[in-house]
PLY file of the C-alpha trace (Angstrom):
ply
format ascii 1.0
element vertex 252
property float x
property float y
property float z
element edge 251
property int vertex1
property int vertex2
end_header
80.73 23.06 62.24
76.92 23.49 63.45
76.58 26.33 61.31
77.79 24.20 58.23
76.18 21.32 59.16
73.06 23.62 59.75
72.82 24.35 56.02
73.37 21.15 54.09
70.38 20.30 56.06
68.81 23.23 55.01
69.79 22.36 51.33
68.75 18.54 51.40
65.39 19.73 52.71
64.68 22.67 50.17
65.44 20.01 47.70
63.10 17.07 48.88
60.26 19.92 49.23
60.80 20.72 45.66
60.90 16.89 44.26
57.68 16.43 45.94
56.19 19.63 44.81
56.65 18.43 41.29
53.89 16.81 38.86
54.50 13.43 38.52
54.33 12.39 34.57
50.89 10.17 33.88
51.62 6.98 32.88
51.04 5.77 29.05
48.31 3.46 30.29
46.15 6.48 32.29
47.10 8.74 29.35
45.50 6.29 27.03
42.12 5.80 28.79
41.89 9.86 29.11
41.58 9.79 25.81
39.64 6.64 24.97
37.23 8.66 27.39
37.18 11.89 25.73
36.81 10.49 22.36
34.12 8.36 23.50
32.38 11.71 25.38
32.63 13.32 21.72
31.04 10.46 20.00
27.85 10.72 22.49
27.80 14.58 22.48
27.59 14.26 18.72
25.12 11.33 18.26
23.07 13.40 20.72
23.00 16.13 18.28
22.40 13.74 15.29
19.18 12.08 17.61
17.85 15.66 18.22
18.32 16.59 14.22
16.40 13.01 13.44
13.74 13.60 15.98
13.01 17.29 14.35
13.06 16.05 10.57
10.32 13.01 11.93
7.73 14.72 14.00
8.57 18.34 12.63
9.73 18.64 9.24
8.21 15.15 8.07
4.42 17.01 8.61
5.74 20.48 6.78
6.01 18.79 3.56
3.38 16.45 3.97
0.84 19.55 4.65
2.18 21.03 1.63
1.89 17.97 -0.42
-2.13 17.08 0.95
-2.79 20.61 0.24
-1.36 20.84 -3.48
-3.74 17.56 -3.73
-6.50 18.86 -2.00
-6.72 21.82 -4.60
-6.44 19.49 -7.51
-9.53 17.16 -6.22
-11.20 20.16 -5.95
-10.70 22.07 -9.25
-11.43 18.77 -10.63
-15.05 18.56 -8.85
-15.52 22.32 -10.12
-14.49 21.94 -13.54
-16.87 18.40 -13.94
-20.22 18.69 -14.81
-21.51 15.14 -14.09
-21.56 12.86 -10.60
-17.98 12.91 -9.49
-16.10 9.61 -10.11
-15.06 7.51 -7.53
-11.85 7.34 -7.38
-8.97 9.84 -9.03
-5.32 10.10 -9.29
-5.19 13.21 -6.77
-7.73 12.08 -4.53
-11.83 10.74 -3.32
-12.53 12.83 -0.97
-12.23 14.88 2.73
-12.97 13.39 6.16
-13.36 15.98 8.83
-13.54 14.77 12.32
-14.29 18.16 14.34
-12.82 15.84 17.45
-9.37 15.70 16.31
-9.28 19.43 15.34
-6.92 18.83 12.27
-9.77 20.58 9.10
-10.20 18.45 6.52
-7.83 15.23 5.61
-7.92 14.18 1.85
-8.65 10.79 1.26
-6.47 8.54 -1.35
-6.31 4.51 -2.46
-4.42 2.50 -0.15
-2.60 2.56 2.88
1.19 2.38 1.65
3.72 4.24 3.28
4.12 5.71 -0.11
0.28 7.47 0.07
-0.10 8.36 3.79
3.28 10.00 3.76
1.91 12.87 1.70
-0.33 13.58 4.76
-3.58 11.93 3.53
-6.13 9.46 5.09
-6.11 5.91 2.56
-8.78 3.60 2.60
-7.08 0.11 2.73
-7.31 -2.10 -0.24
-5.40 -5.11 1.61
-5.83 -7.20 3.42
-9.38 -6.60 3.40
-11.00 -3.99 0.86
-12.66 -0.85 2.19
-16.44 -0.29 0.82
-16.50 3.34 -0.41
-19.71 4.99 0.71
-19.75 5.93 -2.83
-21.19 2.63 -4.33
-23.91 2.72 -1.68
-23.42 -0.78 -1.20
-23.37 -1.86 2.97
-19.68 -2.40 4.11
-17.09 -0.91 6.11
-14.90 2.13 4.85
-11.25 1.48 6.21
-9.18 4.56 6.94
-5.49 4.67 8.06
-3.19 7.99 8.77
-0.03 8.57 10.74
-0.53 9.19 13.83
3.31 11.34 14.27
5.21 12.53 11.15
4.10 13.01 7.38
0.88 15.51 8.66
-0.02 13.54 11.99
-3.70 13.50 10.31
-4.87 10.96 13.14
-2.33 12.75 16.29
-5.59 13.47 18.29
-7.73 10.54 17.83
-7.73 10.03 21.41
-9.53 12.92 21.61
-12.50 10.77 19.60
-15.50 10.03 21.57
-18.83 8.11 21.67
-21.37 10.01 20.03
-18.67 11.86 18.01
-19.51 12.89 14.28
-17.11 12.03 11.69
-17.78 13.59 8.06
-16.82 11.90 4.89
-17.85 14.45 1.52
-17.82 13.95 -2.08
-18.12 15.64 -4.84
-21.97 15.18 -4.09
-22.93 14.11 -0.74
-22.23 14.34 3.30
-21.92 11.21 4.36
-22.09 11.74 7.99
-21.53 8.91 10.28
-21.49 8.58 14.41
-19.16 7.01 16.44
-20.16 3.62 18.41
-17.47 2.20 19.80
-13.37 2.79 20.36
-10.73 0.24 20.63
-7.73 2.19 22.33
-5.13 -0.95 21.85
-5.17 -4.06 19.32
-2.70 -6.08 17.54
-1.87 -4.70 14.15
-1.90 -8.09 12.86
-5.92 -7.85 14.08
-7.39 -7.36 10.24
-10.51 -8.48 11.90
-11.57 -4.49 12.98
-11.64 -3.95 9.25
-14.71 -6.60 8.29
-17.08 -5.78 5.94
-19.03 -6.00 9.22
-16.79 -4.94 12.35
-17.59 -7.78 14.98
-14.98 -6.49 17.20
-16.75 -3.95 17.67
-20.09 -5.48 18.06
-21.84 -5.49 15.41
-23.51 -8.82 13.65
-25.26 -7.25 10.41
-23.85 -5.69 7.25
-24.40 -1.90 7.50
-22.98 1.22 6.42
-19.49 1.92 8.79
-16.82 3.43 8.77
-13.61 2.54 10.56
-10.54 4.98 11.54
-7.26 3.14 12.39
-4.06 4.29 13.10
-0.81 4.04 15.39
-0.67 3.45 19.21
0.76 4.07 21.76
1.94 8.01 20.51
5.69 7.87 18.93
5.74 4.24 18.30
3.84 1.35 15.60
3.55 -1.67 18.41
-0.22 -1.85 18.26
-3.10 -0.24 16.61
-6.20 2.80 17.99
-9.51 2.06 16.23
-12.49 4.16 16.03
-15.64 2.87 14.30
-18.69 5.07 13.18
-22.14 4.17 11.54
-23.67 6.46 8.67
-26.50 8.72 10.15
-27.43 10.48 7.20
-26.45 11.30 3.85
-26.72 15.34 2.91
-27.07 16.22 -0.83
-24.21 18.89 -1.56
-25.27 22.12 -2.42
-24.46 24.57 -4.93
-22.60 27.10 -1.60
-21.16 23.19 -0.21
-22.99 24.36 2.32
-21.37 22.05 5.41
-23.77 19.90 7.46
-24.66 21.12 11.38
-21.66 18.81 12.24
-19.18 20.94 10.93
-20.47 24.41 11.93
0 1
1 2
2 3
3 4
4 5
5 6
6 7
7 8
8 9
9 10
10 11
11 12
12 13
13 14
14 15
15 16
16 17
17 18
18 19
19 20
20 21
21 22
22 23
23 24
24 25
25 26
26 27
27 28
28 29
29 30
30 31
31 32
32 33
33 34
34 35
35 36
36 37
37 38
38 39
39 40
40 41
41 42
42 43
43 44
44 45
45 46
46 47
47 48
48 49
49 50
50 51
51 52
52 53
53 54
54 55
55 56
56 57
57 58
58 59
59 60
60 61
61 62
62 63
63 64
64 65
65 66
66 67
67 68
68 69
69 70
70 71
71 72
72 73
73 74
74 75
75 76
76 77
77 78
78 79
79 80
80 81
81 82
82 83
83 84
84 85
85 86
86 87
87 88
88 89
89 90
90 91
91 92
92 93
93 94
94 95
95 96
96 97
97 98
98 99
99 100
100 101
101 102
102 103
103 104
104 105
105 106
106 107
107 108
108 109
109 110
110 111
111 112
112 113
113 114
114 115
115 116
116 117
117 118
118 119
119 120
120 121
121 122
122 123
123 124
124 125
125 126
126 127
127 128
128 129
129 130
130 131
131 132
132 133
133 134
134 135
135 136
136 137
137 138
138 139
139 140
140 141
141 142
142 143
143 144
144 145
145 146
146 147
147 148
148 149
149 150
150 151
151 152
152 153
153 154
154 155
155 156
156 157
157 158
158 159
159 160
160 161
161 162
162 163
163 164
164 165
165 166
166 167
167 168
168 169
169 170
170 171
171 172
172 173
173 174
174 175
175 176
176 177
177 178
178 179
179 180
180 181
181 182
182 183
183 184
184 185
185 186
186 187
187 188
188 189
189 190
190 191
191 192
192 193
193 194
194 195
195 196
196 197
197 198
198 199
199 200
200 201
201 202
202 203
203 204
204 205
205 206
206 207
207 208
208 209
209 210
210 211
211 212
212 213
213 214
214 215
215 216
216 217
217 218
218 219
219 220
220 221
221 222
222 223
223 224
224 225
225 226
226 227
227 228
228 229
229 230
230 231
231 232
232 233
233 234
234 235
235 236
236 237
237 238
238 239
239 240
240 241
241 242
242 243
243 244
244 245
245 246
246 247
247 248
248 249
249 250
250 251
């Protein structure tokens, strides 16, 4: 009888040992928020993937074809200054001019009319003509000539204006002259509703007569369009260009 009894023991407990060695079947409810949970891990994983691909086509790709595009004008402006006899005109379809600013390290930057999204996304400088109109140095009349560029994106022509200092040249050149200005004064941060930093004379930055300036304005802080960098310059000198374009002592 012990020896019987001995084994259905035996038997009962072999059997409990196995019931609780066995996986318990999730519940709908769990089994649904697993899912909800991997599905939602998927989602991020691929908007991740989507954010990198964005930020590569805006502060990559975006300044490939812009470069391509400013250069392709470039060469037009100039064939166009080669292939005229008289004073160049002051304004064309392809282009006014280069600004070189040996600060910022980024060669020459065509200039174009206006400030659109339209023109500075072909990776050009544009001298504003709203909401106040730039002065061309061109006319030779006294005034303020208003430049905007991207700052990220579409050729980043104004990336490194930070590096800009006092005493800095900046180069604007035609068809016939160097006009070659000097920095004064540097606003890092403004509003970009602030149209005042684009007067015919530039109070904010000091000045109280007409005079020949220029202004460079563009994007702050780096990545972003909440407020505005402004550099202003006032002509030095202007260099007759000569039949080699030989560049002024700025520029070598």
């Amino acid at each position: 009888m012990t020896g019987t009894g001995t084994g259905h023991e035996a038997v009962a407990a072999k059997t409990e040992h196995a019931q609780e060695a066995e996986p318990k079947a999730p519940s709908p409810r769990r089994g649904r928020i697993a899912l909800a949970v991997s599905v939602f891990g998927e989602l991020l994983i691929t908007a991740g993937l989507l954010l990198g691909l964005f930020v590569v086509y805006s502060l990559w790709w975006t300044n490939v074809v812009a470069d391509r595009a400013a250069h392709k004008q470039g060469d037009k402006v100039r064939d166009h200054w080669e292939q005229s006899t008289g004073p160049g005109a002051l304004d064309t379809k392809d282009g006014i001019g280069f600004l070189h600013v040996p600060a910022m390290n980024k060669g020459e930057v065509l200039v174009e009319k206006g400030t659109s999204s339209k023109v500075l996304n072909d990776g050009v400088a544009g001298y504003y003509t709203d909401p106040v109109k730039a002065t061309l140095p061109d006319t030779g009349k006294e005034g303020n000539f208003s430049l905007a560029a991207h700052r990220d994106g579409h050729g980043a022509k104004f990336h490194n204006i930070d590096k800009i200092k006092k005493g800095d040249a900046v180069v604007y050149e035609t068809k016939d002259k160097w006009y070659v200005y000097k920095v004064y004064d540097i606003l890092p941060e403004t509003s970009k509703y602030n149209v005042d930093v684009l007067g015919r004379v530039p109070k904010e930055s000091g000045k109280k007569k007409p005079g020949h300036y220029i202004t460079l304005t563009t994007c702050t802080p780096v990545y972003t369009s909440r407020y505005r960098y402004v550099v202003w310059g006032e002509l030095e000198r202007v260099d007759k260009v000569d039949s080699d374009r030989t560049p002024p002592k700025e520029l070598r």
